[in-house]
NULUM-469065 format. One record per residue (C-alpha): residue number from 0; x, y, z. Coordinates in Angstrom, 3 decimals. Layout:
N
<vomi zaro="NUM" east="X" north="Y" up="Z"/>
...
//
This chain:
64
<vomi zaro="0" east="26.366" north="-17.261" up="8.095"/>
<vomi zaro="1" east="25.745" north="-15.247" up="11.228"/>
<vomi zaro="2" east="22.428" north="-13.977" up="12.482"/>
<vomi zaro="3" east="22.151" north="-10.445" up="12.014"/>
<vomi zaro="4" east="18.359" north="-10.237" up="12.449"/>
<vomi zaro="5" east="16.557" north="-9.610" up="15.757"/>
<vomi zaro="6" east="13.024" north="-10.289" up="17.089"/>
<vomi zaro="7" east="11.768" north="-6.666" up="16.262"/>
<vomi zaro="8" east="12.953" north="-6.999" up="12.982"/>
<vomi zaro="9" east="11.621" north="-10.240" up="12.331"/>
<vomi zaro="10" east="8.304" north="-9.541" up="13.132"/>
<vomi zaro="11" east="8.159" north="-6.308" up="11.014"/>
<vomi zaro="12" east="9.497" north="-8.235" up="7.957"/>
<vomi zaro="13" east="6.681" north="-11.279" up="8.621"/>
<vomi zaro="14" east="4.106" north="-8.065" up="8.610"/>
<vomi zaro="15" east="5.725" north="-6.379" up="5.761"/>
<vomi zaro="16" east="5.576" north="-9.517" up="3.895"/>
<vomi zaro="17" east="2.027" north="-10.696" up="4.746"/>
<vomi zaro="18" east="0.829" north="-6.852" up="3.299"/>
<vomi zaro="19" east="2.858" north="-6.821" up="0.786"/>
<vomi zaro="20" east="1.488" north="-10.691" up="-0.923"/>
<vomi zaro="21" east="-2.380" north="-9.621" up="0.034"/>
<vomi zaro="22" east="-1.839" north="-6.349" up="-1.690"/>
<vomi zaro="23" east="-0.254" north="-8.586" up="-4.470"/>
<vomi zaro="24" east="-3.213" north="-10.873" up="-4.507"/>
<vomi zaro="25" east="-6.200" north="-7.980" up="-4.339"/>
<vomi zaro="26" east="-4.425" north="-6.215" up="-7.426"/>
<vomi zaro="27" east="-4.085" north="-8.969" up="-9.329"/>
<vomi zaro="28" east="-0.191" north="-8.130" up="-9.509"/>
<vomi zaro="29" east="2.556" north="-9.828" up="-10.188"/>
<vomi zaro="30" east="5.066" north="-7.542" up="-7.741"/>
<vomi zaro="31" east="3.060" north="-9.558" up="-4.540"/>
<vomi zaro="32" east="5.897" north="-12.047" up="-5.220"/>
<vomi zaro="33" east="8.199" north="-9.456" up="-3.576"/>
<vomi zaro="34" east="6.533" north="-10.494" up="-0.759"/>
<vomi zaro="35" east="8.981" north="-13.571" up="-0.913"/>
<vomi zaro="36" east="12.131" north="-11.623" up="0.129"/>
<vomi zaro="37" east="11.248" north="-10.036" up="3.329"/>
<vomi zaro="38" east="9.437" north="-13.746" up="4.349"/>
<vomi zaro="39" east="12.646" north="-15.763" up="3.371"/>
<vomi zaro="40" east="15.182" north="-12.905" up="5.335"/>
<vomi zaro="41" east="12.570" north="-13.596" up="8.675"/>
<vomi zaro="42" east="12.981" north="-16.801" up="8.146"/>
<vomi zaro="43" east="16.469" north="-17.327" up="7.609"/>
<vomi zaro="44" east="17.212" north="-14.869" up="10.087"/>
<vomi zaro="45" east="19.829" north="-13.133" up="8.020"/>
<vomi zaro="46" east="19.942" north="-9.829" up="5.830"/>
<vomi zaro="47" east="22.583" north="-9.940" up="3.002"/>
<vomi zaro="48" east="21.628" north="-5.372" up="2.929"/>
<vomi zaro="49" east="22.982" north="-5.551" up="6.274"/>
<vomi zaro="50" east="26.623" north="-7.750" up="5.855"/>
<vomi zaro="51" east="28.398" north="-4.867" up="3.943"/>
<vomi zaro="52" east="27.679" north="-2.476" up="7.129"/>
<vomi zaro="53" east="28.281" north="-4.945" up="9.513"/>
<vomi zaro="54" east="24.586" north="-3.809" up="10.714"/>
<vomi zaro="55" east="22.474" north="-6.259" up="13.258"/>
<vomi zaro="56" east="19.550" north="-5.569" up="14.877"/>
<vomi zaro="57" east="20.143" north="-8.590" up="17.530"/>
<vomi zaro="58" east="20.519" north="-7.671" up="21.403"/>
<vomi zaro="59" east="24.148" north="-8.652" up="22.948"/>
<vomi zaro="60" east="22.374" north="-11.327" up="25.030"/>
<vomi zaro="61" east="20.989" north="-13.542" up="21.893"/>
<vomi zaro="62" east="23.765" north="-13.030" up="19.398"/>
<vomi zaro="63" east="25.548" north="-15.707" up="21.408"/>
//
């Protein structure tokens, strides 16, 4: 699958993610655990929201 995820985007969803499981953990809350999806789309570098609209946040120079 191709990268459609770029640095800026990355590190938002890593932050997202982080705030998202802490806020999970201080509430006692089982919706933390949506903290998983914006972690595993950093990680794998790909967005499945963003294939449909042929969206990607990468710059020209590192999509190669």
């Amino acid at each position: 699958m191709k990268k459609n995820i770029g640095n800026t985007d990355r590190r938002f969803r890593v932050i997202l993610g982080i705030v998202i499981a802490v806020l999970g953990i201080f509430y006692q809350s089982w919706w933390g655990l949506l903290a998983v999806i914006p972690l595993v789309t950093a990680m794998i570098q790909v967005c499945p929201a963003y294939l449909p609209f042929g969206i990607s946040t990468i710059k020209k120079e590192q999509n190669k």
